[in-house]
C-alpha positions in Angstrom: 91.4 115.7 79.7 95.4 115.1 79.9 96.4 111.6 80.9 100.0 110.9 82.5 101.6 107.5 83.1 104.7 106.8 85.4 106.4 103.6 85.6 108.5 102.1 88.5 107.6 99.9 91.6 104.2 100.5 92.6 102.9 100.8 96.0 98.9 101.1 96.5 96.2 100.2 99.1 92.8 99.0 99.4 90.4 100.0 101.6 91.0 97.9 104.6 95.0 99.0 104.4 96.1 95.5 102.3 98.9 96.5 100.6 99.2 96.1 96.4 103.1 95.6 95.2 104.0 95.8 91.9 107.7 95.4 91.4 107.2 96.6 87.3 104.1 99.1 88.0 102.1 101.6 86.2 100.4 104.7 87.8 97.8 106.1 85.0 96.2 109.2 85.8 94.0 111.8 84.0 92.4 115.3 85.4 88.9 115.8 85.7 86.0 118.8 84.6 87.8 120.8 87.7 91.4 119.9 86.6 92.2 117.4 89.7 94.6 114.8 89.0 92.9 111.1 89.7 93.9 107.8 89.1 92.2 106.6 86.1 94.0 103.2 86.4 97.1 101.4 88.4 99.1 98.1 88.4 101.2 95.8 86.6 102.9 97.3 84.0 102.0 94.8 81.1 98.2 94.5 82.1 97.4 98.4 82.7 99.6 99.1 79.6 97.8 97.1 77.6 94.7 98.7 78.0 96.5 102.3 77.5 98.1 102.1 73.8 100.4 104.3 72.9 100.1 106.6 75.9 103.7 108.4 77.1 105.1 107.0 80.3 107.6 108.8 82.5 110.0 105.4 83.4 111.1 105.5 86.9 113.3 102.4 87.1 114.3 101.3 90.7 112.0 104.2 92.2 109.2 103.4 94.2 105.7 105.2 93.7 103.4 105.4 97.0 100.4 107.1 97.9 101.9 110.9 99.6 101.9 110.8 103.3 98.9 112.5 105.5 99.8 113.9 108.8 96.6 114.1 110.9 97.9 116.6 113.6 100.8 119.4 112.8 101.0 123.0 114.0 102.5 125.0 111.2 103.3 128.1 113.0 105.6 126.0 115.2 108.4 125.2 113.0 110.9 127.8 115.2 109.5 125.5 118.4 111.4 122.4 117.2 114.1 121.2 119.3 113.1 123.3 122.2 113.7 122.4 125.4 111.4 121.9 128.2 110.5 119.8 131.3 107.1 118.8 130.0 104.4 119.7 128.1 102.7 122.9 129.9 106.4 124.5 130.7 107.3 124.1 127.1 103.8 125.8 125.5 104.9 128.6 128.0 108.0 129.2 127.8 108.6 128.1 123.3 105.4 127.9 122.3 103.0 130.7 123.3 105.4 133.6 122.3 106.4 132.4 119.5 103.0 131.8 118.0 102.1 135.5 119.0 104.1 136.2 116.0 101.4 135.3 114.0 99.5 138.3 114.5 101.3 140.2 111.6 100.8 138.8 108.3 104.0 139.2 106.5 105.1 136.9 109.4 102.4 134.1 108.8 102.6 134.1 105.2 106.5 133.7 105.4 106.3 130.7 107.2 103.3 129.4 106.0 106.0 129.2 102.4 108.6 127.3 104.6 106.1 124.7 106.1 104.3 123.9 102.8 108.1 123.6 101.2 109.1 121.4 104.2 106.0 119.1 103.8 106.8 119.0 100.0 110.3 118.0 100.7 109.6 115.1 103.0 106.6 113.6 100.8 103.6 114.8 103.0 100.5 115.9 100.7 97.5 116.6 102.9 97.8 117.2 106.6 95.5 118.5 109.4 96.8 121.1 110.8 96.8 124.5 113.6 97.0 127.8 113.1 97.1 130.2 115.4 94.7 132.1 117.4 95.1 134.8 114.7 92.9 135.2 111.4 95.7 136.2 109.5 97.6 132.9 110.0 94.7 131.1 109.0 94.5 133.2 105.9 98.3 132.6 105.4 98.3 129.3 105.6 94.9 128.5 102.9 96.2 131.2 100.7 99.4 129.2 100.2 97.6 126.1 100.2 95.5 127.3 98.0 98.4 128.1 95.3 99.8 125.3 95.7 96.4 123.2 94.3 96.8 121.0 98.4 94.3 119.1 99.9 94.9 120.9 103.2 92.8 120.8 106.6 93.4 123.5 109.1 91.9 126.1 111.6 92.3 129.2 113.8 93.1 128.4 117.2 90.3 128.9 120.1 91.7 129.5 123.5 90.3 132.4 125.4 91.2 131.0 129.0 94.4 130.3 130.6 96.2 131.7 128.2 98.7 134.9 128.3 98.3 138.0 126.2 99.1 137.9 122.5 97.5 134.6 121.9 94.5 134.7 124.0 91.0 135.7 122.0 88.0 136.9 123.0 85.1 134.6 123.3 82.4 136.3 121.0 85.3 137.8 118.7 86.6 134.1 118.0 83.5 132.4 116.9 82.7 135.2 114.5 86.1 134.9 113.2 86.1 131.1 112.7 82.1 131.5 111.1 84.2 133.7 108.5 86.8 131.8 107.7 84.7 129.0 107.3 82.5 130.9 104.9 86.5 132.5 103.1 88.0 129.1 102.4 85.6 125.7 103.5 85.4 123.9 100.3 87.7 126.0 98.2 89.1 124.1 95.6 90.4 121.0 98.3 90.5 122.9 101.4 89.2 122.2 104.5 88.2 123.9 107.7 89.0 122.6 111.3 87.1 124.6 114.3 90.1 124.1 116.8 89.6 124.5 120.8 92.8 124.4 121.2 92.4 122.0 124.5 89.4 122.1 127.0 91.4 124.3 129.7 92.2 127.1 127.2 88.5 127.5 126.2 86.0 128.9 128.3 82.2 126.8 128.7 80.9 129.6 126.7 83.7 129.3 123.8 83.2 125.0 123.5 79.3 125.7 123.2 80.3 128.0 120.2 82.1 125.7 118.4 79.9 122.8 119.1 77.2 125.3 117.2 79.5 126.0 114.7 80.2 122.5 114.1 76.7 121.8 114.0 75.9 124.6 111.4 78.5 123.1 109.1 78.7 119.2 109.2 81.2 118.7 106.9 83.9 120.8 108.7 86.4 118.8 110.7 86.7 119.5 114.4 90.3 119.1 116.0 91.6 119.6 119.6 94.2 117.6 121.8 93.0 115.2 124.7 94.5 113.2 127.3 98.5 113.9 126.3 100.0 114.0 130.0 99.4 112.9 133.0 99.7 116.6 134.4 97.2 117.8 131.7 94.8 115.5 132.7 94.7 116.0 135.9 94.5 120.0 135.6 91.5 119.1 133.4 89.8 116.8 136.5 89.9 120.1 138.3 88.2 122.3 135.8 85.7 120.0 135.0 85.1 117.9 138.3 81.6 116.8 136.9 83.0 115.0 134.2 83.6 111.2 133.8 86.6 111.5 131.8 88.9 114.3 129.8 87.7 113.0 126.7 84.1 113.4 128.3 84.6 117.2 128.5 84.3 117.1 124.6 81.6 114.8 124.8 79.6 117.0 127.2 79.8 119.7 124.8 79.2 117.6 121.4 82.3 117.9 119.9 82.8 114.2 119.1 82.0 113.3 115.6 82.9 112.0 112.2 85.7 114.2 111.7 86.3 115.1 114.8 90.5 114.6 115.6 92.1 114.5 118.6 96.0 114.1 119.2 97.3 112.3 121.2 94.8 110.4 123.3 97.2 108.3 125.6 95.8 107.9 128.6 92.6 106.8 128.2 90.3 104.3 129.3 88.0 101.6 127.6 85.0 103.5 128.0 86.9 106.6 126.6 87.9 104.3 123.4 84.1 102.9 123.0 82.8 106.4 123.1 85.4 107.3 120.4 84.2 104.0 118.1 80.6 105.2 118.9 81.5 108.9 117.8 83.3 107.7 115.2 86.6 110.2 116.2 89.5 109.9 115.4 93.0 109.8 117.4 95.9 111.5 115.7 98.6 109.1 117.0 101.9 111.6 117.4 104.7 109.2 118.6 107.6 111.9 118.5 106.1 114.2 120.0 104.7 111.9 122.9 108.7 110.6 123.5 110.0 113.7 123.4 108.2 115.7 125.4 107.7 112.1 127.7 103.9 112.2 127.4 103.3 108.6 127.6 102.5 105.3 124.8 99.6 105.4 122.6 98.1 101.5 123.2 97.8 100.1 119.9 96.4 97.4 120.8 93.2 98.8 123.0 93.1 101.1 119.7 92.4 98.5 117.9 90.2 96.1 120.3 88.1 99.1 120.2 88.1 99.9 117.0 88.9 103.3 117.3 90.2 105.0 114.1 93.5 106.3 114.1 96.5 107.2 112.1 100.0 109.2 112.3 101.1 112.3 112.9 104.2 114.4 113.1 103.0 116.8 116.0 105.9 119.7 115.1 106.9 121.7 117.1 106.0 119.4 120.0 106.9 116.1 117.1 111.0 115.9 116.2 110.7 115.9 112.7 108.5 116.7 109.2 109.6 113.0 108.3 106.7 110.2 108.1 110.4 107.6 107.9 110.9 108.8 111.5 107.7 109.2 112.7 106.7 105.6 111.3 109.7 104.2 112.8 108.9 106.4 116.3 105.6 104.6 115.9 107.1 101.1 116.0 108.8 102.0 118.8 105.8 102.7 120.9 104.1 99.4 119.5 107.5 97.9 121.1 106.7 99.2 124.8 105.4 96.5 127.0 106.4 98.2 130.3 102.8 100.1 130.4 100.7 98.4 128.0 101.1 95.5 125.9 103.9 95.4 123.1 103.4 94.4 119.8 105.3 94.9 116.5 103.4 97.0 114.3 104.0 95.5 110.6 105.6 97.6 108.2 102.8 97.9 105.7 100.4 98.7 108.6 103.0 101.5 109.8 102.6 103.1 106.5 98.9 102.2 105.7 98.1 104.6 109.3 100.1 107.4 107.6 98.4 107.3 104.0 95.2 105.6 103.7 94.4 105.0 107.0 94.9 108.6 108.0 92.9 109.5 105.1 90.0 107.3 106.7 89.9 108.5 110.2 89.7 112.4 108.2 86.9 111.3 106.3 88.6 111.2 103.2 88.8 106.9 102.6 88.6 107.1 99.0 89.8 110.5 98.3 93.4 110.4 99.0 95.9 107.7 100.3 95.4 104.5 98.8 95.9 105.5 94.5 92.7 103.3 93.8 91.3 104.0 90.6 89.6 107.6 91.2 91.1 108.6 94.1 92.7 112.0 93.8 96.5 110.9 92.5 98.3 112.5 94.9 102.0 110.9 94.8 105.6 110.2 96.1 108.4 108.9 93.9 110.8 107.2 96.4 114.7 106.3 95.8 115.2 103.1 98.1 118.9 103.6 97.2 119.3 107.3 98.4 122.1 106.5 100.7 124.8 103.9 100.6 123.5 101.9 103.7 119.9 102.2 102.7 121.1 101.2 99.0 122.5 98.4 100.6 119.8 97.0 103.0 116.8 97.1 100.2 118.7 95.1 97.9 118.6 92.7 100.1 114.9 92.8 100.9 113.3 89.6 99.9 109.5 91.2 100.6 107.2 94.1 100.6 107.6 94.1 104.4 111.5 93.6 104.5 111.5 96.6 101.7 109.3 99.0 103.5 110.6 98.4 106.8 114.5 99.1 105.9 112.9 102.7 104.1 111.0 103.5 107.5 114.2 102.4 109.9 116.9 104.3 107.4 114.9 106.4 105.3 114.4 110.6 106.0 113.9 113.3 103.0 116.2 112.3 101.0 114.3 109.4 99.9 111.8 112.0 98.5 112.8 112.3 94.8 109.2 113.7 93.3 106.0 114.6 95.3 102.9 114.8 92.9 99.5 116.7 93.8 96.2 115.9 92.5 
């Protein structure tokens, strides 16, 4: 099998998120019998060479390699939502986001942006990411197809919402479930594709529609489950009257067994410590989207409950509702939330830990700890090459950085896609 070797600053993590630097690195990789890229060995330059004689190396001097981003929660067909205006979240999925994911119903459509949001992921470093469709088979086919091209570890799912929602995106109940059982059976497993059986949240989708994708979830263990929970105040208080018998919002999904192993839900702001336990219990995980929650003034995810709890958690960009395909601003959107103390308590997220919840630690609360994320010996070797001097100020503060830390935090403050140099897939 071909082996590769690239050379430069090396960036890697182990399983509990402790960061690995290697100022002089080397990143060996090799594909295997079904021609994925892996890492067959990483680290010091003069060590891992050592044991690879005479084996070509790509030199990369000054760059920094890292594990490729994962963004846990991202709804490609809502790249023409960014920058939207709205007064809140339900005004802004009526009047931006509904219409302009009826689109998706005609193909040519879906499979033209499913191009642009795959080349926009490239471009800012992102290499796997859980992500929505639409209520629409075809986008679901657009986006795997591309995916699929590509050779991506991609995660997504046609949207379920046959409630509450207005014509050209609303599906019908029996209709939907059949649909997602074929598209499951189309493209689960394919090469390193995924599928996610997405509710899209508990008011769109009928009693009848959450029982059928608890069942479906149930036929097919390995499939990820995805859905939003607890984002706004007014969401959650629209969801108290639908479901009056309910302890919590998050106990809607519970009701209905849709918490799980890798079952992800954005947002997941205001909860409560019984609604973080049941998530350690369930082992499910929170897709933490800090742009999106500022923007659209959701609320601040409470790191610190996260973690008294031990819920798993990691980043993600939220577009259209999330600013920005960037994992530099969403990091650094991320700190920012750590910072509140007005509503919760403040802490300062460290810089390794911001970028440990957007590669390895993302990769964990998917299900995927030792798959993607960390560039651990046999891990699949998906890769960003990194210019810490892509801009004159950025040049400037990382030449002054006296630590991992101090070097990582100057990229997530000043860095955007024009750090990106190289993005490698597996």
């Amino acid at each position: 099998m071909s082996m590769q070797a690239w050379r430069g600053q090396l960036l890697r993590f182990d399983s509990e998120g402790r960061p690995a630097y290697d100022s002089d690195g080397l990143l060996v990789t090799r594909q295997d019998a079904d021609g994925v890229r892996r890492v067959l060995d990483a680290g010091a330059h003069g060590a891992v060479a050592a044991r690879h004689p005479g084996l070509p190396v790509e030199h990369l001097p000054g760059r920094l390699i890292a594990p490729g981003f994962i963004d846990m929660h991202v709804h490609y067909p809502q790249l023409d939502v960014i920058g939207s205006p709205a007064d809140g979240l339900l005004p802004w999925l009526e009047h931006y986001t509904f219409p302009a994911e009826a689109r998706f119903a005609d193909p040519a459509h879906a499979a033209e942006v499913a191009r642009f949001f795959f080349d926009e992921l490239a471009r800012n470093g992102v290499t796997t990411a859980l992500a929505f469709a639409t209520s629409h088979p075809a986008s679901v086919d657009a986006f795997f197809t591309e995916a699929q091209r590509r050779g991506l570890r991609m995660i997504g799912g046609k949207v379920l919402q046959d409630r509450h929602s207005p014509d050209g995106v609303r599906d019908q109940t029996e209709q939907s479930l059949l649909d997602s059982e074929a598209l499951i059976q189309r493209w689960h497993g394919q090469g390193r594709l995924g599928y996610a059986i997405t509710p899209r949240f508990a008011p769109s989708c009928s009693d009848a529609q959450m029982h059928g994708a608890a069942e479906l979830a149930r036929r097919h263990p390995d499939t990820w489950i995805q859905s939003h929970v607890a984002e706004n105040k007014d969401e959650v208080r629209w969801v108290r009257e639908l479901y009056p018998q309910a302890r919590s919002y998050l106990d809607v999904y519970q009701r209905f067994g849709l918490l799980r192993p890798r079952a992800v839900y954005a947002h997941c702001i205001h909860l409560d410590a019984a609604d973080r336990l049941l998530m350690h219990e369930t082992q499910t995980a929170a897709a933490v989207s800090p742009t999106s929650n500022l923007f659209l003034g959701s609320g601040f995810f409470d790191y610190a409950a996260a973690a008294r709890h031990g819920m798993l958690h990691g980043l993600a960009s939220d577009v259209g509702g999330g600013t920005s395909f960037s994992p530099f601003h969403t990091m650094l959107a991320a700190y920012y939330v750590g910072r509140e103390g007005q509503s919760k308590p403040g802490l300062s997220l460290a810089p390794s830990q911001l970028w440990w919840q957007h590669t390895g630690g993302a990769a964990r609360a998917l299900g995927l700890g030792g798959v993607v994320g960390t560039l651990q010996p046999g891990s699949e070797a998906d890769f960003v090459v990194l210019n810490p001097q892509a801009t004159p100020l950025l040049a400037r503060k990382t030449a002054q950085a006296n630590s991992l830390e101090e070097l990582l935090f100057a990229l997530i403050v000043l860095g955007d896609d024009r750090v990106v140099e190289q993005v490698v897939g597996a």
